[in-house]
C-alpha positions as CSV (number, residue, x, y, z in Angstrom):
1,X,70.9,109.8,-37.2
2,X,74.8,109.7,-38.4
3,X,76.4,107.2,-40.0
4,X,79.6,106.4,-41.3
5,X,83.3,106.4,-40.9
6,X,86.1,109.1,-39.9
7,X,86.4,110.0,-44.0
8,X,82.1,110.0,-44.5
9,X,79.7,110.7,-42.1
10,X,75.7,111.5,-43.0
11,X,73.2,113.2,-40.5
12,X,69.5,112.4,-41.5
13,X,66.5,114.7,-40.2
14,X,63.2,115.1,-41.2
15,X,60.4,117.4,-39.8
16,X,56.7,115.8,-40.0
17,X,54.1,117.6,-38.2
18,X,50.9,116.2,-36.9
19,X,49.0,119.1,-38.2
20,X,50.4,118.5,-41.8
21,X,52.1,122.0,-42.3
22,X,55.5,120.1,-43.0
23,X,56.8,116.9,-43.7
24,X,60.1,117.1,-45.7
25,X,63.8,115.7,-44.8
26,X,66.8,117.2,-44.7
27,X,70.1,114.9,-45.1
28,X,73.9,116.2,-44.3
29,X,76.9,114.1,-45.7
30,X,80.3,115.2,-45.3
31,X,83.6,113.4,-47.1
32,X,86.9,114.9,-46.4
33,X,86.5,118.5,-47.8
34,X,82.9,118.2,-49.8
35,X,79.4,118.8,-47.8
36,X,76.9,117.6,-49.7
37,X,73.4,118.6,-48.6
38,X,70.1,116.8,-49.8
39,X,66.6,118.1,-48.9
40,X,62.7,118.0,-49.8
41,X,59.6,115.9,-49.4
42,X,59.5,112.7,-47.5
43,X,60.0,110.3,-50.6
44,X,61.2,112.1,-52.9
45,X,64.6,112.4,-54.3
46,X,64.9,115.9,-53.3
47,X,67.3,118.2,-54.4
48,X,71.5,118.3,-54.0
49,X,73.6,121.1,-53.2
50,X,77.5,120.3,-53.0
51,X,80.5,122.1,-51.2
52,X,84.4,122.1,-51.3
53,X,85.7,123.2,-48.5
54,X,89.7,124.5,-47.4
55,X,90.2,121.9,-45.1
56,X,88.1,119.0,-43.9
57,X,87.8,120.6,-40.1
58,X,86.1,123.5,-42.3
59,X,83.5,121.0,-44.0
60,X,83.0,119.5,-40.4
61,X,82.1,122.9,-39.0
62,X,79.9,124.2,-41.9
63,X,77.8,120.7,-41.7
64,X,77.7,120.9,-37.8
65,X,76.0,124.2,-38.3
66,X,73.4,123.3,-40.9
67,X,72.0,120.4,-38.8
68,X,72.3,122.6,-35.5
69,X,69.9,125.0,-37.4
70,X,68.0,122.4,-38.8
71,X,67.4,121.4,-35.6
72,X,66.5,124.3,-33.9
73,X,63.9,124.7,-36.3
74,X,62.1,121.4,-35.3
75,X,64.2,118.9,-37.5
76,X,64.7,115.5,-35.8
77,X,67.1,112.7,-36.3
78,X,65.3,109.7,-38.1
79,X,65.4,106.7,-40.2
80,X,65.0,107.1,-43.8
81,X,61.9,105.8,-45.7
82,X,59.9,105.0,-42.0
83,X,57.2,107.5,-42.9
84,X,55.5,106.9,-45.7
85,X,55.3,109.9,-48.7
86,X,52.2,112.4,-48.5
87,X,49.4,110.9,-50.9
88,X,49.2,112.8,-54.2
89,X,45.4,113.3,-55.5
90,X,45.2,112.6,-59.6
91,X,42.2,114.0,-60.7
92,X,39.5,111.2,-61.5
93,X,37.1,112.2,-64.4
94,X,34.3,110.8,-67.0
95,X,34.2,111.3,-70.1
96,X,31.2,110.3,-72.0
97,X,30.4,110.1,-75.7
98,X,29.2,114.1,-76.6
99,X,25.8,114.4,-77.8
100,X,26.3,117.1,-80.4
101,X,25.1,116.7,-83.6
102,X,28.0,118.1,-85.5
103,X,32.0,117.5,-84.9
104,X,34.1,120.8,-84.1
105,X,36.3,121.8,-86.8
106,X,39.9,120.3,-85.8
107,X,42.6,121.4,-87.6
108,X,45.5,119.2,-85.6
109,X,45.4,117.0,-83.1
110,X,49.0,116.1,-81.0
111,X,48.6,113.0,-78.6
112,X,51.0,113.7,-75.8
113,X,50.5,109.6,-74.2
114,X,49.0,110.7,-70.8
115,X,46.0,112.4,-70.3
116,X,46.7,116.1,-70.4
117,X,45.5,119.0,-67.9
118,X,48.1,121.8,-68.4
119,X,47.4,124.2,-71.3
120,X,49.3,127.7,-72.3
121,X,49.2,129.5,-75.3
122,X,50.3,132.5,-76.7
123,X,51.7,134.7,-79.4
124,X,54.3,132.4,-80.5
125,X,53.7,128.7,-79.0
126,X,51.5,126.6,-77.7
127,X,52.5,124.4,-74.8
128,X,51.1,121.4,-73.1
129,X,51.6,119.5,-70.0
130,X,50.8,116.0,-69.2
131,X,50.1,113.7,-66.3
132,X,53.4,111.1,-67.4
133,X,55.4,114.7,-66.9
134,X,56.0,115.4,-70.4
135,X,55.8,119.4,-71.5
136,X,56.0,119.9,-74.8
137,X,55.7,123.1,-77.4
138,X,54.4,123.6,-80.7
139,X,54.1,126.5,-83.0
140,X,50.6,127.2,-83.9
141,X,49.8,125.0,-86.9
142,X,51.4,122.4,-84.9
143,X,54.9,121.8,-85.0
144,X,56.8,120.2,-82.5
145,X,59.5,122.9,-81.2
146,X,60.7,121.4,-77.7
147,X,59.9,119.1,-74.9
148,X,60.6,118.9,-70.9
149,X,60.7,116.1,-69.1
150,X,59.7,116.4,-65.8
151,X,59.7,114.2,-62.4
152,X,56.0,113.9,-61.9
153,X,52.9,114.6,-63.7
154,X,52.1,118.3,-64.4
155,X,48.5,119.6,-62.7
156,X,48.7,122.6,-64.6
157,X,50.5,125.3,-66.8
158,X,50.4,129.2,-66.1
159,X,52.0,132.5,-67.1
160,X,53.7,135.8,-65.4
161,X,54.5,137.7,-68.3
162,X,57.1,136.2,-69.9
163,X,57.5,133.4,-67.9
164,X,56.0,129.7,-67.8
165,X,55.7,127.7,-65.2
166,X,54.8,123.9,-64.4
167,X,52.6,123.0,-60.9
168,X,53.8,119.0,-60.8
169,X,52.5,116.1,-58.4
170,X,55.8,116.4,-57.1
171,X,54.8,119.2,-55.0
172,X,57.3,121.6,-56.9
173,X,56.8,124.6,-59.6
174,X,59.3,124.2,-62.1
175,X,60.5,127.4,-63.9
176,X,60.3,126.3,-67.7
177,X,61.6,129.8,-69.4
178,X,64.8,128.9,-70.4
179,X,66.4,126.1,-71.7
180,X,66.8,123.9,-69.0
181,X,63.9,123.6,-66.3
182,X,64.8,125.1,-62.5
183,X,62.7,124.2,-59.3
184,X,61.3,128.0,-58.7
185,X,59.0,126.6,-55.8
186,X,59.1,123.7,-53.4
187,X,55.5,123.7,-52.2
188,X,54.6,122.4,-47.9
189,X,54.5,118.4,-48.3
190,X,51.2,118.6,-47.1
191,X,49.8,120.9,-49.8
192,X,48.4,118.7,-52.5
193,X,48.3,120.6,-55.5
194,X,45.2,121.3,-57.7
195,X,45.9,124.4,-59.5
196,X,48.3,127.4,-59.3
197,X,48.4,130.9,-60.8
198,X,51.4,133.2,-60.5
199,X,50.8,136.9,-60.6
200,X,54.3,139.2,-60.0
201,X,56.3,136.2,-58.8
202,X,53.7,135.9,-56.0
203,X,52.6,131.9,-56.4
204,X,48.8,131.3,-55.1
205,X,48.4,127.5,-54.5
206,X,44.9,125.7,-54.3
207,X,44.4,122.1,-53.0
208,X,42.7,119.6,-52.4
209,X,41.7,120.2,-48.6
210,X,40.0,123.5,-49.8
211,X,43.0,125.5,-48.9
212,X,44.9,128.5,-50.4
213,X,48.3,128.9,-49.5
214,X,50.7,132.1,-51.0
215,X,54.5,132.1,-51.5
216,X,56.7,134.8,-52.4
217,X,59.6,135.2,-55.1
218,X,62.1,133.9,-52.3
219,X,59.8,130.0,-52.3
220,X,59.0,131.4,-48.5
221,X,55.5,131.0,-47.0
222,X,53.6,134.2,-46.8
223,X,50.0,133.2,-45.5
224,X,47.4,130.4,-46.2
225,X,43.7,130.2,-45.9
226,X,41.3,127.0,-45.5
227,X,37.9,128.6,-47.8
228,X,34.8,127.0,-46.7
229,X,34.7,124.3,-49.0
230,X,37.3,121.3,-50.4
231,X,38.6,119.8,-54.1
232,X,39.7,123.6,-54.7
233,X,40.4,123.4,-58.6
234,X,40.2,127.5,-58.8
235,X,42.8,130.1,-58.3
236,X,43.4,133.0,-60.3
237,X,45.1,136.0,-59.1
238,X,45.8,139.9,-60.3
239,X,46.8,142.9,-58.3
240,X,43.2,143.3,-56.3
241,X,42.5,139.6,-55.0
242,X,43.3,136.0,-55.5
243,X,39.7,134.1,-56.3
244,X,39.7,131.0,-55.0
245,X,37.0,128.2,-56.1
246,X,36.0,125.1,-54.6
247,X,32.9,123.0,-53.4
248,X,31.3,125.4,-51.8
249,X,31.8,128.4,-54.8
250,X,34.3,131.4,-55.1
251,X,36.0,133.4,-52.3
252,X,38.6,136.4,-53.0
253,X,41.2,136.9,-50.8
254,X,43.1,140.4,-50.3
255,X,46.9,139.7,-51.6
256,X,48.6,141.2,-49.2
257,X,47.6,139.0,-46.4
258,X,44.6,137.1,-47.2
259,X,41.8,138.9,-46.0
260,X,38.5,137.6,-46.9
261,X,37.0,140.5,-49.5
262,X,33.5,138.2,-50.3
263,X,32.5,134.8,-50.9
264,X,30.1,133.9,-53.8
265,X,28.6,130.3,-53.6
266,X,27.8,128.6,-56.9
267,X,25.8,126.3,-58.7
268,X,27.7,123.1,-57.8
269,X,31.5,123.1,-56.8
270,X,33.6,124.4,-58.6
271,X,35.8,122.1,-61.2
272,X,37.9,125.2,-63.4
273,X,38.3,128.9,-63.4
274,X,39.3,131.8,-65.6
275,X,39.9,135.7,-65.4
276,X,39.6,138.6,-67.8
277,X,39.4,142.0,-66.8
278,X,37.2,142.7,-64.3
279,X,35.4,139.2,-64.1
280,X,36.1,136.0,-63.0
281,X,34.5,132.5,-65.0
282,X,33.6,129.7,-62.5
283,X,32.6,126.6,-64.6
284,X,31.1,124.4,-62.5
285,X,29.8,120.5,-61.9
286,X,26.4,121.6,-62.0
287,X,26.2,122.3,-65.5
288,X,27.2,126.4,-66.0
289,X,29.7,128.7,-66.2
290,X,29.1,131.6,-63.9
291,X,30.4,135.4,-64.3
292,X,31.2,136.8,-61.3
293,X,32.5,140.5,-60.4
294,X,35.6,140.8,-58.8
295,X,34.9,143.9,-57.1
296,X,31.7,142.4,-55.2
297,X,31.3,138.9,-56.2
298,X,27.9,139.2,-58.1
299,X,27.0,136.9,-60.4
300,X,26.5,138.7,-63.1
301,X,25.7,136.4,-66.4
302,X,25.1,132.0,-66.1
303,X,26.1,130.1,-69.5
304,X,24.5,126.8,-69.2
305,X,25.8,123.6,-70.8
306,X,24.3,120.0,-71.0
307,X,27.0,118.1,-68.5
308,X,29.4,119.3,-65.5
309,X,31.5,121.8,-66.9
310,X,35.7,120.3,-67.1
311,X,37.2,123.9,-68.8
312,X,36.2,127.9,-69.5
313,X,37.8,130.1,-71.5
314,X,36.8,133.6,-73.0
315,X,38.1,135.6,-75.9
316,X,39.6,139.4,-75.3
317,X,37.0,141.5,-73.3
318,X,34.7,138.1,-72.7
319,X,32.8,138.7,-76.1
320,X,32.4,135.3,-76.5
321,X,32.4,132.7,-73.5
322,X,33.3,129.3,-74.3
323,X,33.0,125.3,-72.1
324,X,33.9,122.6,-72.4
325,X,32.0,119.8,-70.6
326,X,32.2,116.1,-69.2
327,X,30.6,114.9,-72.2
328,X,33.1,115.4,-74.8
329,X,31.4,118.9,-76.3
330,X,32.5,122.1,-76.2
331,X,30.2,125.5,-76.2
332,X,30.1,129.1,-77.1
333,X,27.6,132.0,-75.9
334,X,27.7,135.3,-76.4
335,X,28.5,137.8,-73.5
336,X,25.0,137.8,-71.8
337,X,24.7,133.7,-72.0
338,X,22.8,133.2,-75.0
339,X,24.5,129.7,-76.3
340,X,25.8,130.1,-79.9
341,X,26.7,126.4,-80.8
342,X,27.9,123.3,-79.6
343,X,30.1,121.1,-81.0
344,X,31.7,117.5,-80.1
345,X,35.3,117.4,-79.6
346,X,36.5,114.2,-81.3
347,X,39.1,113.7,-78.6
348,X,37.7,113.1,-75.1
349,X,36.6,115.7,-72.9
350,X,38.4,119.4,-72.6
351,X,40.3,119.3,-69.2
352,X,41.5,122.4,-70.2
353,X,41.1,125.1,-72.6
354,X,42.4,128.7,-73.9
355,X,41.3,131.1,-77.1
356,X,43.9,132.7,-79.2
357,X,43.5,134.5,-82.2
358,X,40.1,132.9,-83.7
359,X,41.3,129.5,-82.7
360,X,40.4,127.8,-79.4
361,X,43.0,124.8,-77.7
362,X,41.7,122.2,-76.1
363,X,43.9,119.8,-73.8
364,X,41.5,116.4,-73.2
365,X,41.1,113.1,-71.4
366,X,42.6,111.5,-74.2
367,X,45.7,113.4,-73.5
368,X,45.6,115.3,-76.8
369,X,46.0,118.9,-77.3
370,X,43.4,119.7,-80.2
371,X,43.0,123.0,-81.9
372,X,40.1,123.7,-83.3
373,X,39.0,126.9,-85.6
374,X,36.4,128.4,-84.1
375,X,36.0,131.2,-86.9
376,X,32.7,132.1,-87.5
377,X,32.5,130.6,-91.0
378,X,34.6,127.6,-89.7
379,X,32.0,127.1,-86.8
380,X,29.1,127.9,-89.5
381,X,30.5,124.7,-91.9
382,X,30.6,122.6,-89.2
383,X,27.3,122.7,-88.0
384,X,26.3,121.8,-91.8
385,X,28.2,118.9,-91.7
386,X,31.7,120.4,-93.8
387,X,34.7,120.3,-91.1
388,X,38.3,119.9,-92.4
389,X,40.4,116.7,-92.5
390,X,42.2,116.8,-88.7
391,X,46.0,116.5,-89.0
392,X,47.7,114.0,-86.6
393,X,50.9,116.1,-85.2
394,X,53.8,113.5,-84.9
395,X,56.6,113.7,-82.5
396,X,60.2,113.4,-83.8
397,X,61.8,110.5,-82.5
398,X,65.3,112.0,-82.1
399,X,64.0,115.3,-80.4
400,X,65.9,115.6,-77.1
401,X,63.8,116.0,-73.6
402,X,65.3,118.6,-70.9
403,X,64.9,117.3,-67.9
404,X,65.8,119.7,-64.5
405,X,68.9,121.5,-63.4
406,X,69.2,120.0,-60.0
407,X,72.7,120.9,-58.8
408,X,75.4,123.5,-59.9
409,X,76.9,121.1,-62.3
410,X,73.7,120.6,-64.6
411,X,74.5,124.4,-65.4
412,X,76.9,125.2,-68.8
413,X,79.8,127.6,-67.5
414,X,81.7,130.2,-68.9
415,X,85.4,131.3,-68.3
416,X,84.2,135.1,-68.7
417,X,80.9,137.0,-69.1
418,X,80.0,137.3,-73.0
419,X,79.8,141.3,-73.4
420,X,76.6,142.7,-72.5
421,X,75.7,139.7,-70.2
422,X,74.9,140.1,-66.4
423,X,76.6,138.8,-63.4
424,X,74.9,137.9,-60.2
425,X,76.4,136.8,-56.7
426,X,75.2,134.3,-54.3
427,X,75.6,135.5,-51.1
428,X,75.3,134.4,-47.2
429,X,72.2,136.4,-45.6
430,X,70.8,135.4,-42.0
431,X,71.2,131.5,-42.8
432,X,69.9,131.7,-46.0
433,X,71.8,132.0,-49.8
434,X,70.4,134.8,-51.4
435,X,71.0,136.5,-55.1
436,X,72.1,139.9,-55.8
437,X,73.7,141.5,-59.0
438,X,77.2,142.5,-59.1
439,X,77.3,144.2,-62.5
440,X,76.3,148.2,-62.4
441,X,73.5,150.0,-63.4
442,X,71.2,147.9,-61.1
443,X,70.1,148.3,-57.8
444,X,72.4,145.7,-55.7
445,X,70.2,145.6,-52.6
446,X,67.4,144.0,-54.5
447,X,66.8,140.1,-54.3
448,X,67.1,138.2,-57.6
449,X,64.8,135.3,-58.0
450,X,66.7,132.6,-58.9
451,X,67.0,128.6,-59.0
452,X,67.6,127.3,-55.4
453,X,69.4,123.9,-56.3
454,X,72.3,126.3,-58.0
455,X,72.8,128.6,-55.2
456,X,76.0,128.2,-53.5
457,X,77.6,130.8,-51.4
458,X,80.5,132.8,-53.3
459,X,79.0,131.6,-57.0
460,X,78.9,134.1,-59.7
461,X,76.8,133.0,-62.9
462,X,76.1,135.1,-65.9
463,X,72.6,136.1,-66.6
464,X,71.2,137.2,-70.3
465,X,68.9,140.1,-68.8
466,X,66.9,141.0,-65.5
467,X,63.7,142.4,-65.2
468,X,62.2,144.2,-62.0
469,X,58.8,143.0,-60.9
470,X,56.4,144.8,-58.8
471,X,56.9,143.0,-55.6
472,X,60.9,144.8,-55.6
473,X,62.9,142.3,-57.0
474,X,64.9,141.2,-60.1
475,X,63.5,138.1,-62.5
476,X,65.9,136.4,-64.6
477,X,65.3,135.9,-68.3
478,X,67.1,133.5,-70.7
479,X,69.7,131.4,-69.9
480,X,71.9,131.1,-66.9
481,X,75.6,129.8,-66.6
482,X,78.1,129.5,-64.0
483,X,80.9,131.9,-64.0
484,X,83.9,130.2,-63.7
């Protein structure tokens, strides 16, 4: 529907399919010689793309031909805010008093405000996502180093290498690798999202209808598949198969199209999963963790707990397996199942967990993010009473909170490139904006994946380094300005 005068006019559209596949908006205003485009899920705010046009008979022609393609793909006029936004599942959980005779050694605790599912960790930080949309980062004996503020809450937290990413209620996957946060992925409005892994800059999406659904570095839609069961809080991906767990157990999925390779069914649905090597961890709501093969899907060991099992980790090479459960205790078993100790958390129940270097990170209901040294002689104190004093982390007050680049103007520019840096092109390709690199020495046919809300036709923006990935494309890493 347009309205407006001679000097404004706005087109609205929006595509909402009966089957669910889509249900997002797309919004056209044009004033004199600026076209401003708006797009993403029914009720949400979306994201803004502005251009300056020559003349304002250019503007009118280059928003005339968005909305005829919009159109020709399905898109309808409409009246904003008459369909109502696609629900968004937060997941429910008890946490009861743990029944452990000893405390786990805690040697900091940080309380985020929100109850915290989102956990990463490695060599040099610790980070931690919560349901209020906060992300922050801490060195390893706690320290506060930076926070995010995102739009929604934050289902979960995952690594590609070198680069984080944060699944959000939102129905995006923000790109938190550099200073500022980017929108990598805008997920189908009707994919409610439970979990996510990213393997390659291939992104593997579980939800809560039991489906999977896999998008490429572009943020295009490469294939989906319903598994046989629902409340799918499982993915984990590497080169061989994504492994997808829900009520009704595990089921791996060939990448390259989604081929079913085998299904496993488990002892209760599935609530978390993990991956090392050539196994995949299943912890589940009745009461184990399961070790399956990824090659055939056997179940090879069970580690059972006293309560439904929230989390899973392992150490390197699985040597030690480790759960945390729904009554505020965690657990650790050798390889073959045989339980080691358990311990009570102090903080609410582990939602989710990774081990790092002798130490194991808990995120909880409480919305803390505890670490606790899980040493042997530190475990071996515990259970005879001695546990160090916890330290409460505290937030700085004046730290600033980056919130996301949603438009070419959030981004810092330059006059010239800095020597040494990279430039990179936006270009018009078959009705989309897509990235290549301009500066030599790389190959200039290759895609670069890069924020969508900054690409404009005919930008230029520096880059500090590109990286090629396995699927034949070019990842950014480190900051990103516009080339003036």
């Amino acid at each position: 529907m347009s309205i407006g005068s001679a000097a404004v006019s706005t087109t609205y559209l929006e595509l909402s399919q009966e089957d669910g596949a889509a249900h997002k908006f797309y919004e056209v205003t044009v004033a004199d010689l600026v076209v401003t485009v708006r797009y993403g899920r029914i009720g949400a705010e979306g994201q803004t793309q502005t251009t300056t046009f020559a003349t304002a008979e250019k503007a009118r022609a280059a928003a005339a031909k968005k909305v005829g393609e919009k159109v020709r793909k399905g898109y309808a006029p409409a009246v904003q805010g008459q369909r109502a936004p696609r629900s968004v599942t937060r997941r429910q959980v008890a946490s009861a008093p743990s029944t452990a005779r000893s405390a786990a050694p805690v040697l900091w605790r940080f309380r985020t405000g929100s109850a915290a599912f989102g956990i990463h960790v490695d060599d040099d930080r610790c980070w931690v996502g919560n349901q209020s949309g906060d992300v922050y980062t801490l060195d390893h004996e706690g320290g506060v180093l930076a926070r995010f503020s995102l739009p929604d809450g934050v289902k979960c937290l995952v690594a590609d290498d070198f680069w984080i990413y944060a699944g959000c209620d939102d129905g995006k996957v923000y790109d938190l690798s550099s200073k500022l946060p980017f929108v990598a992925y805008d997920i189908a409005a009707d994919v409610d999202i439970f979990w996510l892994d990213i393997h390659e800059g291939v992104l593997d999406v579980s939800d809560r209808d039991g489906r999977l659904t896999v998008i490429d570095h572009e943020d295009e839609h490469q294939w989906a598949r319903r598994s046989q069961g629902e409340q799918a809080w499982m993915v984990r991906a590497d080169e061989r198969a994504v492994y997808h767990g829900h009520t009704r157990g595990v089921t791996a999925y060939a990448p390259d199209g989604g081929r079913e390779l085998w299904h496993t069914p488990t002892k209760g649905g599935v609530l978390f999963g993990w991956q090392d090597g050539d196994v995949v961890y299943a912890g589940t709501a009745h009461k184990a963790v399961q070790r399956l093969s990824k090659a055939t899907g056997a179940i090879e060991a069970t580690y059972t707990c006293d309560s439904a099992v929230y989390s899973c980790a392992t150490s390197p090479g699985g040597r030690f397996v480790f759960a945390g459960d729904a009554a505020s205790s965690v657990y650790c078993f050798d390889q073959d199942g045989t339980r080691l100790w358990k311990l009570g958390t102090g903080d609410g129940s582990a939602l989710s967990m990774q081990y790092h270097d002798e130490r194991l990170y808990l995120v909880t209901t409480d919305g803390s993010l505890v670490c606790v040294d899980a040493s042997e002689a530190a475990v071996t104190a515990a259970q005879q009473g001695t546990v160090p004093v916890p330290r409460d982390v505290k937030l700085a007050a004046a730290m600033p909170a980056y919130a996301p680049a949603t438009a070419v103007g959030a981004v810092a520019t330059v006059a010239q490139a800095p020597s040494g840096a990279i430039v990179v092109e936006c270009v018009q390709e078959s009705g989309r904006v897509r990235v290549h690199v301009v500066s030599g020495g790389y190959d200039q046919s290759l895609n670069v994946q890069f924020p969508r809300a900054i690409r404009e036709p005919g930008a230029r923006y520096v880059v500090d380094s590109l990286h090629t990935a396995a699927g034949g494309f070019y990842r950014v890493r480190g900051d990103i300005r516009r080339l003036l």
